[in-house]
N, C-alpha and C positions, 0 to 999 in steps of 0.2 A: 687500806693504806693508799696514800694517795700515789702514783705512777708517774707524773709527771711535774718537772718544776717549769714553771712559765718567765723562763731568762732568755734572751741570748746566750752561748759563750764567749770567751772575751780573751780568759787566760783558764787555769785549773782553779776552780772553785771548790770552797771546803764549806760543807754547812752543820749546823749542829742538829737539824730537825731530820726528818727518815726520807727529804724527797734527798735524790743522789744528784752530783753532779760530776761532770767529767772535765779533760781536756780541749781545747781546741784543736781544732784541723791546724797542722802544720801550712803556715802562710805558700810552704813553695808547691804546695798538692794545688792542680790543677783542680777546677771545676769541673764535673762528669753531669753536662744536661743533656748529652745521650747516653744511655746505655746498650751496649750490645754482648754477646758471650763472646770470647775469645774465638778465634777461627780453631784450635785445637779439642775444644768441647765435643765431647761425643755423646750422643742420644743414646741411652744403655735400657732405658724404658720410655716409651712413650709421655714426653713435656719432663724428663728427668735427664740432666745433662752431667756427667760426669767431667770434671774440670781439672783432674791431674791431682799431684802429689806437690807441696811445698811447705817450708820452716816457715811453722808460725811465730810467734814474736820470741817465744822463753827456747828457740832451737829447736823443736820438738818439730817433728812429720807427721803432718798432718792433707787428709785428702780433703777438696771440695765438691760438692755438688752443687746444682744449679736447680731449681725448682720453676718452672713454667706454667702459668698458671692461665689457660685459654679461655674463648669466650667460647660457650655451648654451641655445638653446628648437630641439628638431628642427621645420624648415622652414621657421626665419626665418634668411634669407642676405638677402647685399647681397653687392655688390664691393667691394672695400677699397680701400685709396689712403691716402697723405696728402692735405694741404690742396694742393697743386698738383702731383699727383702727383708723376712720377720712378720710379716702378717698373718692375719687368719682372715674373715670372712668380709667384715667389716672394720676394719683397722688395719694400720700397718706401720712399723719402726723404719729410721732411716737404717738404723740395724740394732740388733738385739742388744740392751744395755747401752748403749748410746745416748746420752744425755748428759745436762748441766749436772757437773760439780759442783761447781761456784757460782754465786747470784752476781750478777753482770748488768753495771747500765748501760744503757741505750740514748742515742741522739734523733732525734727525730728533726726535721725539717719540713714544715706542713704549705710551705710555699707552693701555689699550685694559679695552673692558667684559669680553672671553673670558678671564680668567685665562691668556692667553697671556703665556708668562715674556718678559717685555720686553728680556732679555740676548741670549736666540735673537731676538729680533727684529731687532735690530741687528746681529748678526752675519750674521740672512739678506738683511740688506738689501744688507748689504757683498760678501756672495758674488756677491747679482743683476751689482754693479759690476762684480767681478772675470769674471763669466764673459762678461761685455763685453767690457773691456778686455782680456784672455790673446789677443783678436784682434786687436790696434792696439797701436801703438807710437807716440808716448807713450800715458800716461795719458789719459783723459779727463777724470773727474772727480774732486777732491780731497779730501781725509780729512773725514769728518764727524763731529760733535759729536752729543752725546745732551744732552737738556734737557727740562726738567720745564715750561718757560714752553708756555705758549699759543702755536698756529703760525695760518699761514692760507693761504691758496691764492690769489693775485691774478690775478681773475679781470675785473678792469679796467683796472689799469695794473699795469705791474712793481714790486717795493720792493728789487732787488738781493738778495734773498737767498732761497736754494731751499729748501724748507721741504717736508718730511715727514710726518704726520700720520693720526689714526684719525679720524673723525668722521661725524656720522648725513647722509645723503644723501636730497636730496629723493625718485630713484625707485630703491624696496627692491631693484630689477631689477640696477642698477647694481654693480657688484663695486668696481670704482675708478676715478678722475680723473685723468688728469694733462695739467697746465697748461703749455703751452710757449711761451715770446715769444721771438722773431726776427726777422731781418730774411730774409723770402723771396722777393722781388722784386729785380729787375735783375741785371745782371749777376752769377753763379754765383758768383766767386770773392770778390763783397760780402758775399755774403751768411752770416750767424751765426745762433748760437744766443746768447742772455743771458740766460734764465733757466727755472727749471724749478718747477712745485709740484706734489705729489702728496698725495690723501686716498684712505684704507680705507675703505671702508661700513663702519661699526661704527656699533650693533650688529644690523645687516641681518644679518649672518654672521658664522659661528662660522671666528674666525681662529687659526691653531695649526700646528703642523708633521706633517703626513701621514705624511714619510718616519720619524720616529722614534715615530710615537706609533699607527701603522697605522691611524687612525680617519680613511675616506674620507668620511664626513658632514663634516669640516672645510673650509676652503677654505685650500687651501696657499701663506702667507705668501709665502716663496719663489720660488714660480711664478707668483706674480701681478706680485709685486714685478721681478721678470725683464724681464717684458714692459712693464709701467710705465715701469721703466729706457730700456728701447726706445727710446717717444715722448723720452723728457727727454736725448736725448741724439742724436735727430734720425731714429730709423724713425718709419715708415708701417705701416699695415697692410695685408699684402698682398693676393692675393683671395685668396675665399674657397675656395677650390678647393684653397688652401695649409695644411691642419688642422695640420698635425705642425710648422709653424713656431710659434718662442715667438712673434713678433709678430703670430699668427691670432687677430682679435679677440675670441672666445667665449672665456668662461674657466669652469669648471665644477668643484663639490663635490670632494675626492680629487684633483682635478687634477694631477701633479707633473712633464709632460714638460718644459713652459716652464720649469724649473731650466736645463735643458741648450738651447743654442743649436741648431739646426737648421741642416743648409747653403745656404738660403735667409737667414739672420738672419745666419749668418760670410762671406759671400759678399757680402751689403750691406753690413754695418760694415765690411768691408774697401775696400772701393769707397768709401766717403762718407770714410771717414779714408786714403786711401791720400795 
C-alpha cells in the first residue's frame, strides 16, 4: 500500500483512494527549526527522557517520553530499556501492551539543508513503515502526507497529530528525537499509544541515502528512520549487548543495517502486536 501522498496541505483534504490525508498546521503554531527537550525532562534510562503527564486532545492522561537517538562513541554503553521496561534479551516495549489502537496518519516534512532529494526522503520513510509492518497484521500506521507547512515535535502536551521533520537540535551529538505519548501504566491491556513526533539533526549531519550513492560519510536517512519508527510505534531499546538489532541505540556515519529488521526487533513487534 502505498504510505505517502505527494501534496502539500493547504486545508483538510478528503480523498477516495487508500493514500490518507490530514489537516493543516493551525496558521497561529509558530515554526520549531530548533528543537530542544523541555528543561523539566528527566533522563529515567540512558538517551530515554521522561517528559511528564498531560490531556491529550479527547481529555484523557496521557505520559510522554522522549527517545535520543546518539551517534556511536567506542566505550560509552549503558543498558537500554524503555520507559518501564518490558524486555528480554534482545527486544524491548515502551511497556508491556502499549501500542496503536487505531491506524493514524502522518505529516512528514522532507525539507532539509543536504540537498537530499526530498522524494527518496519520503519514500525511505515509508519503507522504515513497511519493513515494520511485513511483521504484523493489520497495519499500524496509516498513509502519510508530505507538506511544505511548518511541523513540531510536542514535547509538552499532545496536538493529535504525528508530525515528521528536519531541524537543528540543541546537542550536535544527537542523530534524532522521537516523541512518543501514551498511556503506560495500569493494567496492560489499557494501555496505548496516541501519538508520535520525530526530528533529523539537520544540519548536525549530512543526510542522504548510503545504499545508492556509496558515500559512507553520510548518515543513512533509512536507517535511522527504521529505528525512529521503532520508538513511534511502541519499541524500547534493547541492551546494549544487542548491536545488530535496528532498535540498538547507537546509530553511526554509513550506517545501513537498521533498514533491515533483526530477529530481536521481528520477535518484539510480533509479541507487542500479536
Amino acid at each position: 500500500m502505498n504510505k505517502i501522498k505527494f501534496a502539500s496541505i493547504i486545508t483538510a483534504v478528503a480523498l477516495a483512494t487508500s493514500i490518507g490525508a490530514v489537516a493543516a498546521k493551525p496558521d497561529e503554531k509558530e515554526p520549531k527549526q530548533h528543537f530542544r527537550l523541555p528543561e523539566n525532562a528527566v533522563e529515567i534510562e540512558p538517551n530515554v527522557f521522561a517528559l511528564g503527564t498531560a490531556r491529550d486532545t479527547d481529555g484523557s492522561l496521557v505520559e510522554g517520553y522522549a527517545f535520543v537517538h546518539p551517534k556511536y562513541e567506542n566505550g560509552k554503553y549503558g543498558k537500554g530499556s524503555g520507559p518501564k521496561g518490558g524486555g528480554t534479551t534482545c527486544y524491548a516495549f515502551l511497556a508491556s501492551g502499549a501500542k496503536w489502537k487505531s491506524v493514524e496518519p502522518y505529516l512528514f516534512n522532507p525539507a532539509n539543508t543536504d540537498s537530499f532529494d526530498e522524494a527518496t526522503a519520503t519514500l525511505q520513510l515509508a519503507a522504515g513503515i513497511t519493513e515494520w509492518e511485513k511483521n504484523v497484521s493489520p497495519d499500524i500506521i496509516s498513509a502519510g502526507t508530505v507538506t511544505s507547512d511548518p511541523l513540531s515535535a510536542e514535547s509538552v502536551t499532545p496536538d493529535g497529530l504525528n508530525e515528521v521533520f528536519f531541524a537543528q537540535l540543541d546537542d550536535t551529538s544527537t542523530i534524532a528525537v522521537t516523541i512518543t505519548w501514551g498511556v503506560f501504566g495500569g493494567p496492560p491491556q489499557n494501555r496505548k499509544l496516541v501519538e508520535w513526533d520525530m526530528v533529523f539533526n539537520d544540519p548536525d549531519y549530512a543526510w542522504g541515502d548510503v545504499v545508492a550513492t556509496g558515500n559512507t560519510a553520510l548518515m543513512d536517512f533509512q536507517n535511522i528512520a527504521t529505528h525512529e519508527l521503532g520508538h513511534a510505534i511502541g519499541m524500547g531499546h534493547p541492551s546494549d549487548s544487542c548491536v545488530e538489532e535496528t532498535m540498538y541505540r547507537f546509530g553511526s556515519n554509513g550506517e545501513i543495517k537498521k533498514r533491515d529488521l533483526n530477529t530481536g526487533d521481528i520477535a518484539g513487534i510480533k509479541k507487542l502486536y500479536q
